[in-house]
C-alpha positions as CSV (number, residue, x, y, z in Angstrom):
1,X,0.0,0.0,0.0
2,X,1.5,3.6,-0.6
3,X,1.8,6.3,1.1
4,X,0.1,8.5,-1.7
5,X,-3.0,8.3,-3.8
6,X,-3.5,10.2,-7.0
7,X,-7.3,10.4,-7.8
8,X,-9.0,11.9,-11.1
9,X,-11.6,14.6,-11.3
10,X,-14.3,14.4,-13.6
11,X,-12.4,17.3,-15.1
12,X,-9.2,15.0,-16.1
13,X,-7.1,17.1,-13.0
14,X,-4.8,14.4,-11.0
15,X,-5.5,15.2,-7.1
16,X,-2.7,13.9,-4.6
17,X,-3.4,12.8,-1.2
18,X,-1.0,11.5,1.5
19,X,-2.3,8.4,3.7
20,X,-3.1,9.3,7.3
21,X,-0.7,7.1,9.4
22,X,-1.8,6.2,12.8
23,X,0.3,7.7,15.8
24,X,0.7,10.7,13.5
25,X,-1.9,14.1,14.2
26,X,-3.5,15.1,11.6
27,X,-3.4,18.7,10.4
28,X,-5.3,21.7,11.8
29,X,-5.1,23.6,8.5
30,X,-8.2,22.7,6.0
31,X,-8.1,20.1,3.0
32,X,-9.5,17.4,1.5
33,X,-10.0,14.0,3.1
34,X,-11.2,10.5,1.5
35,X,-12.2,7.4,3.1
36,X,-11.6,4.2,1.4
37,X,-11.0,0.6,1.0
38,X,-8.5,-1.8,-0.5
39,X,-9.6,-5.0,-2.2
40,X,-5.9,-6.5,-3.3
41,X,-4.4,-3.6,-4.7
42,X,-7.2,-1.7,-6.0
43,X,-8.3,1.2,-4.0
44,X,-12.4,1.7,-3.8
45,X,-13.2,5.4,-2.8
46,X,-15.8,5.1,-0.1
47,X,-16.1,8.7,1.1
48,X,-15.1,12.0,-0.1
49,X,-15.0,15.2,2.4
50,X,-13.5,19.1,3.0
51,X,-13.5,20.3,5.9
52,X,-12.2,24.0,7.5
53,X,-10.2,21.9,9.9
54,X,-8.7,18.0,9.3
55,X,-8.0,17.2,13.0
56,X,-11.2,18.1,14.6
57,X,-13.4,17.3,11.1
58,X,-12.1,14.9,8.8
59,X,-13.2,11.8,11.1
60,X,-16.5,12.7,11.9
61,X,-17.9,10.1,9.5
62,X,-15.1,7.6,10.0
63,X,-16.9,5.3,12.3
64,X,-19.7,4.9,10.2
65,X,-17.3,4.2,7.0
66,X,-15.6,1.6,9.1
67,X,-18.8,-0.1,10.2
68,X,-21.2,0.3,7.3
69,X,-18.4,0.1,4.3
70,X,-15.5,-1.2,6.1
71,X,-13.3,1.6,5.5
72,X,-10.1,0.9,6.3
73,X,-7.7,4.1,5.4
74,X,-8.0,7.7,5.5
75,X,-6.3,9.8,2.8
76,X,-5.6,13.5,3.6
77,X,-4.6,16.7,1.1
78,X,-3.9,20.0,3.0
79,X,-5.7,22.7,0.5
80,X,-6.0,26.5,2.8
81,X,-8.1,27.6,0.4
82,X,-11.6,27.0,0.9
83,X,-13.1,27.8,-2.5
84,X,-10.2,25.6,-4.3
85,X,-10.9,22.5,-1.7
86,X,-14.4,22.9,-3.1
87,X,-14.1,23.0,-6.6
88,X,-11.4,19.7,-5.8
89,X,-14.5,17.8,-3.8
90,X,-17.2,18.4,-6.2
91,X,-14.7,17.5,-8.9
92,X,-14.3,14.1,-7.5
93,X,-17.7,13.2,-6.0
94,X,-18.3,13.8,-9.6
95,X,-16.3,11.2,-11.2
96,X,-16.4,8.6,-8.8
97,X,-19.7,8.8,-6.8
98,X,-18.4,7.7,-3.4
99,X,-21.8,5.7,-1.8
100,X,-21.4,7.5,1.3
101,X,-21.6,11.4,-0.3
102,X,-24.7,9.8,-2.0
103,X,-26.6,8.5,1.1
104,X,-29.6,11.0,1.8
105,X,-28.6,11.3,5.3
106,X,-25.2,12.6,4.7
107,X,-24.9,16.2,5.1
108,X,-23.9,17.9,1.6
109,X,-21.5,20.8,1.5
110,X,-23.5,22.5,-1.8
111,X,-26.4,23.8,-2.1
112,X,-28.3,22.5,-4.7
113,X,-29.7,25.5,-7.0
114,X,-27.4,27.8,-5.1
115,X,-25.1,29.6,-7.0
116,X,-22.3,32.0,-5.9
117,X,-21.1,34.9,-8.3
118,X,-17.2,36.1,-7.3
119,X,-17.1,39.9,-8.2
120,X,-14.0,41.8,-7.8
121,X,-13.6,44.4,-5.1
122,X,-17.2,42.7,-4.0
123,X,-18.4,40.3,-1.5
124,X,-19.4,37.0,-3.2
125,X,-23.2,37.9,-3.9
126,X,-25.5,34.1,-3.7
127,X,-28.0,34.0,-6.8
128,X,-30.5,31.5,-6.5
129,X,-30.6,29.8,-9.8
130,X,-32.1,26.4,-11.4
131,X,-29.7,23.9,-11.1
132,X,-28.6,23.7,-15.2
133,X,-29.2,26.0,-17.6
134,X,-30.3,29.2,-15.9
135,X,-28.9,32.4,-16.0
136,X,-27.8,34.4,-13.2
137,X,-27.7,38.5,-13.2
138,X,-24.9,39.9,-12.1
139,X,-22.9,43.3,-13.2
140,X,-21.0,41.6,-15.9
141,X,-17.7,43.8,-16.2
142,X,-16.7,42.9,-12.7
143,X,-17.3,39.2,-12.9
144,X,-14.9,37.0,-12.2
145,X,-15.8,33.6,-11.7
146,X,-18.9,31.8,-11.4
147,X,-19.3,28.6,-8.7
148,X,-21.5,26.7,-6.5
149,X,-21.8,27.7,-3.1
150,X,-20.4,25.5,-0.2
């Protein structure tokens, strides 16, 4: 098993993520966290989270993993930023569909027909929008990025 995993996005980006040894605190800093299995020597991706804080977040589902999934590592990627850790999450939940981020009871990070415009010199303004398709009004010389809210 290594110490490393590198994981595709739906987008085609590579993501790295260090395994969490035990005996060894995890980080306070925020990142990316996944829960996951190994059958031989194929990883199955069980659980994919971000949290503002690894060591007091990132094993609040772990139990669960453990006893409904049999989880049996936790993978860790320190990421400050929080918009970037969620553009990474959704990016992943979106090409592997993890069962645990798809179990209704699991608490989402996204809103779904939230959208959040990121104007410059502006605090980020949330749009309500349908989920696909829709437009969203916003002073369009200023804009700079268009995501979903977390």
């Amino acid at each position: 098993m290594n110490d490393h995993l590198d994981i595709k996005g739906a987008s085609g980006a590579t993501y790295r993520f260090m395994r969490f040894k035990e005996g060894r605190p995890l980080s306070p800093a925020g990142g990316n966290f996944l829960f996951g299995r190994y059958t031989g020597s194929r990883f199955e991706l069980l659980y994919a989270g971000e949290v503002q804080n690894l060591l007091k977040d990132a094993r609040s589902k772990w139990q669960e993993a453990v006893e409904r999934y049999q989880a049996s590592t936790l993978f860790t990627r320190l990421n400050i930023s929080e918009r970037v850790r969620q553009v990474e999450h959704d990016d992943i939940v979106k090409a592997h569909e993890p069962p645990m981020n798809e179990d209704p009871e699991a608490p989402a990070h996204t809103a779904a027909n939230l959208t959040t415009l990121v104007v410059a010199d502006a605090p980020r303004v949330p749009l309500l929008a349908r989920r696909e398709g829709a437009e969203a009004t916003a002073p369009r010389p200023e804009l700079v990025s268009v995501r979903r809210a977390g």
